[in-house]
C-alpha positions as CSV (number, residue, x, y, z in Angstrom):
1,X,53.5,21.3,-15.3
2,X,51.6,18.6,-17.2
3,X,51.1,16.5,-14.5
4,X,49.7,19.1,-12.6
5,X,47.3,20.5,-14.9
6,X,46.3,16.8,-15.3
7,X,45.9,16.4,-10.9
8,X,43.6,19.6,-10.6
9,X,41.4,18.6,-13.6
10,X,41.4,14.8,-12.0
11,X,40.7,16.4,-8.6
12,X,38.0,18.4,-9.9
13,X,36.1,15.6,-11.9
14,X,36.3,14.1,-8.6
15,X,35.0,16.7,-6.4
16,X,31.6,16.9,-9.1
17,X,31.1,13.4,-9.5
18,X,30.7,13.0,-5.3
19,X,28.5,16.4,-5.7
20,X,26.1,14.5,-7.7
21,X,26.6,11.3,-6.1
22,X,24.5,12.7,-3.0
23,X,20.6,13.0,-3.9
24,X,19.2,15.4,-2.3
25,X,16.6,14.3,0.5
26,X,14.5,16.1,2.8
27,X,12.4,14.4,5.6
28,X,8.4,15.5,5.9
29,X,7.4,16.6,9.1
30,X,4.1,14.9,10.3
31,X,1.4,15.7,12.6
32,X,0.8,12.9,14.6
33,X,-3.2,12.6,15.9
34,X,-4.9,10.2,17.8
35,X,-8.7,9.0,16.6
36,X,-11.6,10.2,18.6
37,X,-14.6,8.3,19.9
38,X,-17.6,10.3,19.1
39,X,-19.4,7.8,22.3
40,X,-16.8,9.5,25.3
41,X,-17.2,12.9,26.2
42,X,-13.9,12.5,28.6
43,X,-11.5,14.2,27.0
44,X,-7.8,13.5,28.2
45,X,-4.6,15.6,28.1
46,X,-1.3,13.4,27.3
47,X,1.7,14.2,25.9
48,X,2.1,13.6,21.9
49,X,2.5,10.1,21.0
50,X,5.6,9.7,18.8
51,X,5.8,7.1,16.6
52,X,8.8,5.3,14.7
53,X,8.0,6.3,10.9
54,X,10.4,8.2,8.7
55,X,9.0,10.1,5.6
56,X,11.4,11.4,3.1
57,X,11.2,13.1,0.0
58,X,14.2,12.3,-2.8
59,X,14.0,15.5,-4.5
60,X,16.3,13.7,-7.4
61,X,14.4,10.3,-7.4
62,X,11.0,11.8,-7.4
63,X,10.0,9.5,-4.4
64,X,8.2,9.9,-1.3
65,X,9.5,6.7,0.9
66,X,7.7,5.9,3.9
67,X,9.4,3.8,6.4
68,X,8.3,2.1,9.4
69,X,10.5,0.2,12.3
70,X,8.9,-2.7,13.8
71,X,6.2,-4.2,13.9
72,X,3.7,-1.2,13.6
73,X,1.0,-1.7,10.8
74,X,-0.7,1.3,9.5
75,X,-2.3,2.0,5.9
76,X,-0.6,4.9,3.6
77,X,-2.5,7.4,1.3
78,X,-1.1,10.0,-1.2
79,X,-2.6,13.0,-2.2
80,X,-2.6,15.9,-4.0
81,X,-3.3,19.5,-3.0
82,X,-7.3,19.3,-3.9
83,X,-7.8,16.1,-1.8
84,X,-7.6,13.7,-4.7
85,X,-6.3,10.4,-3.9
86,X,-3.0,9.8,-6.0
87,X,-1.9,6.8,-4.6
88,X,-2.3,4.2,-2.0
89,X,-0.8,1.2,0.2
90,X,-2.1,-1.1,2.9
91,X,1.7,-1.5,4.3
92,X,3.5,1.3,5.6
93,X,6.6,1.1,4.2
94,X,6.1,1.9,0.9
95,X,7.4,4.3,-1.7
96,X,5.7,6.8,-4.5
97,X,7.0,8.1,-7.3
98,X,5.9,11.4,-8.1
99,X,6.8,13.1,-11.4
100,X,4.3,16.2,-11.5
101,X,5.0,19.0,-9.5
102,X,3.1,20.6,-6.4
103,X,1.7,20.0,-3.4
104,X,1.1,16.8,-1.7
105,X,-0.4,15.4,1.5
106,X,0.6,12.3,3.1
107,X,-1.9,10.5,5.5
108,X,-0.6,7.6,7.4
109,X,-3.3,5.7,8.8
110,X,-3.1,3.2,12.1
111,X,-6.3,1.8,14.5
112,X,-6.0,4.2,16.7
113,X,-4.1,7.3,15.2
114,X,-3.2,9.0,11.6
115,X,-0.7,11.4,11.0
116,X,-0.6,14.0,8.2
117,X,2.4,15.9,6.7
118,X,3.0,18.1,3.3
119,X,5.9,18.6,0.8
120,X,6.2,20.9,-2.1
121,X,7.7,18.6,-5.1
């Protein structure tokens, strides 16, 4: 009877430590835009561009990671919900710690498109 006791209470220790093991992370959708050039007045319809960056927030971290495959080189900007610059980095793949809650806007800058995207910390 002992031994048993001792299994389900082993079992369950178990079962809560791989719970917490596990942070919790959520990946930020991102608009994707390409730049305009105020000198053409063509205007072209093409399908969205999609490019190889993965944003993610780890809700238990308190870090937004930005990551980039390849060779693709694009600027990253942080911001809060009033459009004040929080944080910044000339390589993509980056990571910010964020400790205060709210909203924040990521803006992922390249030479010839940005992308935006939002999360609720």
């Amino acid at each position: 009877m002992m031994n048993i006791k001792r299994t389900i209470i082993l079992f369950g220790l178990l079962l809560v430590m791989s719970y917490t093991a596990f942070a919790e992370q959520r990946g930020i959708f991102m608009n994707l835009h390409g730049k305009i050039n105020p000198e053409k007045d063509m205007e072209v319809n093409r399908t969205p561009m999609e490019l190889p960056i993965k944003v993610v927030y780890d809700s238990d971290m308190h870090k937004i990671e930005v990551i980039g495959i390849g060779s693709l080189e694009a600027e990253v900007f942080l911001y809060n919900i009033n459009g004040t610059l929080e944080s910044y980095s000339p390589i993509l793949n980056t990571d910010f710690t964020v400790l205060a809650s709210g909203t924040y806007i990521i803006r992922i800058q390249g030479d010839e498109w940005y992308a935006e995207g939002e999360v609720n910390v």
